[in-house]
One Martini backbone bead per residue (centre of mass of N, CA, C, O) as a GRO file, in nm:
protein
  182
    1UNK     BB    1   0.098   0.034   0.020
    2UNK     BB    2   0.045   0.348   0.001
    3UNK     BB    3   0.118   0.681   0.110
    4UNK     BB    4  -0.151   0.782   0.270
    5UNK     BB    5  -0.406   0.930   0.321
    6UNK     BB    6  -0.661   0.864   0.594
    7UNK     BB    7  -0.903   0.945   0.396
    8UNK     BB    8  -0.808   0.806   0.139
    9UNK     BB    9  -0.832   0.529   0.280
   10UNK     BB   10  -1.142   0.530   0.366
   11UNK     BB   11  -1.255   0.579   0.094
   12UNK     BB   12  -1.168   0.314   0.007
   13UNK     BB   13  -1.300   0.166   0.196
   14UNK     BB   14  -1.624   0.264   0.161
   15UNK     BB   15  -1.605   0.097  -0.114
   16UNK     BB   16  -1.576  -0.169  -0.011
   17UNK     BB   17  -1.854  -0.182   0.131
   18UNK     BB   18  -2.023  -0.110  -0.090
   19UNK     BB   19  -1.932  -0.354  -0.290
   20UNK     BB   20  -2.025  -0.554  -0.109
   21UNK     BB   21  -2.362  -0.471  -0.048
   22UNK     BB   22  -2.423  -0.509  -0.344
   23UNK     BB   23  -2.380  -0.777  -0.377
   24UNK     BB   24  -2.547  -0.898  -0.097
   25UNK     BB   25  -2.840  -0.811  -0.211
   26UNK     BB   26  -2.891  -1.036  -0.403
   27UNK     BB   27  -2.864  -1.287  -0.179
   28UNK     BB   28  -2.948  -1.177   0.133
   29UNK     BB   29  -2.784  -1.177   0.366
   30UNK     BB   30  -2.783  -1.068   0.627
   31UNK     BB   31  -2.546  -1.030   0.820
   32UNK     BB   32  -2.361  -0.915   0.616
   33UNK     BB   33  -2.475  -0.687   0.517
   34UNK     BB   34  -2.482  -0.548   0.761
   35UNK     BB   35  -2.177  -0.537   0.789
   36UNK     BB   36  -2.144  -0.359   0.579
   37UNK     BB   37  -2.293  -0.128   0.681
   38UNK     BB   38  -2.127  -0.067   0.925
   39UNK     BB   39  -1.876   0.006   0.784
   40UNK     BB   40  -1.974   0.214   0.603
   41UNK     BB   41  -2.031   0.412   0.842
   42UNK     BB   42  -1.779   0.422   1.018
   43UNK     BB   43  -1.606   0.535   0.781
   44UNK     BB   44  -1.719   0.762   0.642
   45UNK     BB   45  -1.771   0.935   0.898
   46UNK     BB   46  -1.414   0.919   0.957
   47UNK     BB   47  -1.304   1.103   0.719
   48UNK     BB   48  -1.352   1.395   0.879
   49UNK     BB   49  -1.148   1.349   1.054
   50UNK     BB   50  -0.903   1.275   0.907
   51UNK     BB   51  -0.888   1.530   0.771
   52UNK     BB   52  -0.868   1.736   1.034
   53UNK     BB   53  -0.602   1.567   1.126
   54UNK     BB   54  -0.430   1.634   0.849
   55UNK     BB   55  -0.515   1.983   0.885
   56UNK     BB   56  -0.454   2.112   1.125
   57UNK     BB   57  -0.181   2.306   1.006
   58UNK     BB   58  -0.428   2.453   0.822
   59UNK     BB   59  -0.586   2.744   0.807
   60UNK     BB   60  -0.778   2.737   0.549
   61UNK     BB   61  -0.913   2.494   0.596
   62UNK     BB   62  -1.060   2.557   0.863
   63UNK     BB   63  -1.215   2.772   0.731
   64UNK     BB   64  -1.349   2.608   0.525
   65UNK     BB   65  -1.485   2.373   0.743
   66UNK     BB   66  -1.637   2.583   0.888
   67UNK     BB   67  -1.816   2.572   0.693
   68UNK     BB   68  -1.871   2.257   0.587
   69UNK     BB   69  -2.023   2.217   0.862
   70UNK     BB   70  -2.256   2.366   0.825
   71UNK     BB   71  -2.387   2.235   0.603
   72UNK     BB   72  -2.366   1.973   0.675
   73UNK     BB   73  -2.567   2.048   0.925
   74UNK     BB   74  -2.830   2.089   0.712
   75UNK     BB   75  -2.776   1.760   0.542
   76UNK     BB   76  -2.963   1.507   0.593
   77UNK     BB   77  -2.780   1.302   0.522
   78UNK     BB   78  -2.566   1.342   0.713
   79UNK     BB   79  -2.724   1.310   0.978
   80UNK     BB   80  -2.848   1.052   0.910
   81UNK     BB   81  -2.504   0.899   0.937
   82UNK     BB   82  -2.431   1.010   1.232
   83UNK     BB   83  -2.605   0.882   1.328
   84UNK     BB   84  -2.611   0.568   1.305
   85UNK     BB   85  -2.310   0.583   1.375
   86UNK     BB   86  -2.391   0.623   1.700
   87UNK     BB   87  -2.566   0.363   1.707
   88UNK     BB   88  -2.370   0.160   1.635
   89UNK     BB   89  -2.188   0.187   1.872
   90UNK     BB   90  -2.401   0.229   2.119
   91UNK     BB   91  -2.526  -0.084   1.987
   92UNK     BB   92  -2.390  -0.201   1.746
   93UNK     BB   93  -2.588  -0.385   1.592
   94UNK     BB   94  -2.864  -0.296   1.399
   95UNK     BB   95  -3.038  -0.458   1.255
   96UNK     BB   96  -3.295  -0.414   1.171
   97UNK     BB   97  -3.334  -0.087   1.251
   98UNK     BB   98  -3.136   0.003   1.006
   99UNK     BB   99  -3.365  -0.131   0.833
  100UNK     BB  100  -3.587  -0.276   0.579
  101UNK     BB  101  -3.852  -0.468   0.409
  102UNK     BB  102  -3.999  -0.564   0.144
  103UNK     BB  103  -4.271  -0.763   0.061
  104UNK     BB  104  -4.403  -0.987  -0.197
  105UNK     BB  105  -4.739  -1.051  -0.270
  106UNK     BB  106  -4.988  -1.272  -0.452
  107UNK     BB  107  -5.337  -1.311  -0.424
  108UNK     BB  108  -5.626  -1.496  -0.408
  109UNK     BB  109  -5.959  -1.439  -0.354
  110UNK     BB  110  -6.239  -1.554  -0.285
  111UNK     BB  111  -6.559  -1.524  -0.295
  112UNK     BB  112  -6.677  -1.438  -0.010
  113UNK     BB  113  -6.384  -1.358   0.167
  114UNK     BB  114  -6.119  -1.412   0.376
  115UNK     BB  115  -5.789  -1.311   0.409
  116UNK     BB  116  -5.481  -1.422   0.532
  117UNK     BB  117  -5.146  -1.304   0.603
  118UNK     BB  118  -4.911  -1.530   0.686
  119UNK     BB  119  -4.601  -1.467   0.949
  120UNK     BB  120  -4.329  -1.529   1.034
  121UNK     BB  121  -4.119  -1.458   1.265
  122UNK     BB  122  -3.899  -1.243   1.102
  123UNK     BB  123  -3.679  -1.221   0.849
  124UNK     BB  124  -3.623  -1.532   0.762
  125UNK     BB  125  -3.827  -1.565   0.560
  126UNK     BB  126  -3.975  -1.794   0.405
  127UNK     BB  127  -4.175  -1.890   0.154
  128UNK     BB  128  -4.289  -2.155   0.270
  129UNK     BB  129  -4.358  -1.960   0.568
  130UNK     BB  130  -4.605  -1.840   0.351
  131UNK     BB  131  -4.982  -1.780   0.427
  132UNK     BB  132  -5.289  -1.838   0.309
  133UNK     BB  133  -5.582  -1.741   0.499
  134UNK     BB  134  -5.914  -1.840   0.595
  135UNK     BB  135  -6.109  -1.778   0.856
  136UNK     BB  136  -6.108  -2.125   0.873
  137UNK     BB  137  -5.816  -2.216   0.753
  138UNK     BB  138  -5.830  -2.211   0.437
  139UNK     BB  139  -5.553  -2.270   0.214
  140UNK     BB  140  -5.415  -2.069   0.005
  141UNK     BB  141  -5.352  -2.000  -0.305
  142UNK     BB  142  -5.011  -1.842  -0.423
  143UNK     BB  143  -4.821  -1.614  -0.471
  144UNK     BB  144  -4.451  -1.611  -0.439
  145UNK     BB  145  -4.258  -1.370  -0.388
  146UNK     BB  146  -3.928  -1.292  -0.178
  147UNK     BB  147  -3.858  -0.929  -0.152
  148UNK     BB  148  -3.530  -0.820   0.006
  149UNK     BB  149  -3.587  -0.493   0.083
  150UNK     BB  150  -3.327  -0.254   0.175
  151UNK     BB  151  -3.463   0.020   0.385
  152UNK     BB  152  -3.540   0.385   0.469
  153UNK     BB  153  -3.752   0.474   0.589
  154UNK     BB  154  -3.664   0.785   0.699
  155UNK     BB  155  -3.613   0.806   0.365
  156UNK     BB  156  -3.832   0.707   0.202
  157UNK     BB  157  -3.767   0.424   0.156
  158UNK     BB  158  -3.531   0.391   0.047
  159UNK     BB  159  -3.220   0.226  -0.086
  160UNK     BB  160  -2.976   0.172   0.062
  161UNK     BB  161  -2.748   0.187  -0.176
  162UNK     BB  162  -2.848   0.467  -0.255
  163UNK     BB  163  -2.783   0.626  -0.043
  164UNK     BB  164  -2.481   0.551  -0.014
  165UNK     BB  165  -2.398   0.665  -0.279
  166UNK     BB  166  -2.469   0.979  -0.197
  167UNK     BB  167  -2.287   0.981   0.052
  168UNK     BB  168  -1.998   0.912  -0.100
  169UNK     BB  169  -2.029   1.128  -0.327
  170UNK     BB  170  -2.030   1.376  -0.084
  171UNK     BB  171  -1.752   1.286   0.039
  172UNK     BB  172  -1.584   1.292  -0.261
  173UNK     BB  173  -1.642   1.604  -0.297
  174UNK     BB  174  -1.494   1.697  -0.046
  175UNK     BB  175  -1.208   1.522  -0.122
  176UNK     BB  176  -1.179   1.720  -0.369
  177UNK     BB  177  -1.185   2.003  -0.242
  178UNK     BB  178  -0.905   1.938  -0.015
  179UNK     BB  179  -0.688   1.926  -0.220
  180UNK     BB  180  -0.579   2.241  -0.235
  181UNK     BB  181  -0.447   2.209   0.063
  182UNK     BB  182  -0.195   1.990  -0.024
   0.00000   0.00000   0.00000
């Protein structure tokens, strides 16, 4: 490995640990996905704190951070992630809590009848320990199809890999305005 810059290298690990996220979501292990979202909440958040003792010695840096903390500060995503990052540190692992699914099925519900769809407890449904029961517990034939997307509830649910590609973006941006101070 090159000499490099520590928040260069932050930058570096937090895409390798999204370009994981992306694999993972594809066949959606749980546990594993979830690992590397949190690897890569918490290094994405170290980059500016690496920037920022990397130019401690740096006065136009400082003015100009102080500038971009200002703004940071009042942008929904960089706020987003500084909590998450806050989150997984103070609680550990963030398990569901970090993120949601939704689930696609379609029942065919007979004629003057009443259909509930039964979910088994837990994230880890498996397509068949999903059932559609009428009122008297005859079950229904259904299409089942179970896709676990994983959203961002309180980002209107966006895709978690969406909105980490865009804080990433966002980031890449700060350390190639910073590159100036170099």
């Amino acid at each position: 490995m090159t000499n490099q810059k520590g928040h260069i290298t932050k930058l570096r690990q937090a895409k390798y640990h999204l370009e994981n996220m992306k694999q993972k979501v594809k066949s959606f292990p749980f546990e594993e996905f979830a690992f590397e979202l949190c690897a890569f909440i918490e290094v994405a958040r170290g980059i500016t704190w690496a920037m920022q003792k990397e130019y401690s010695n740096n006065q136009k840096f400082k003015e100009w951070y102080l500038k971009k903390q200002v703004e940071m500060g009042k942008d929904s995503l960089f706020k987003f992630f500084t909590e998450r990052r806050n989150a997984i540190v103070k609680e550990g692992h963030p398990g569901s809590n970090a993120f949601t699914f939704y689930l696609e099925m379609r029942v065919s519900v007979p004629p003057n009848e009443t259909v509930g769809v039964i979910l088994p407890q837990g994230i880890f449904t498996a397509e068949e320990d999903i059932k559609a029961k009428t009122t008297d517990s005859k079950e229904i034939p259904m299409e089942k199809k179970v896709i676990r997307t994983p959203v961002f509830q309180e980002l209107q649910s966006r895709h978690v890999i969406e909105v980490c590609e865009e804080y990433f973006v966002k980031i890449e941006a700060l350390i190639n305005e910073a590159k100036t101070f170099d």
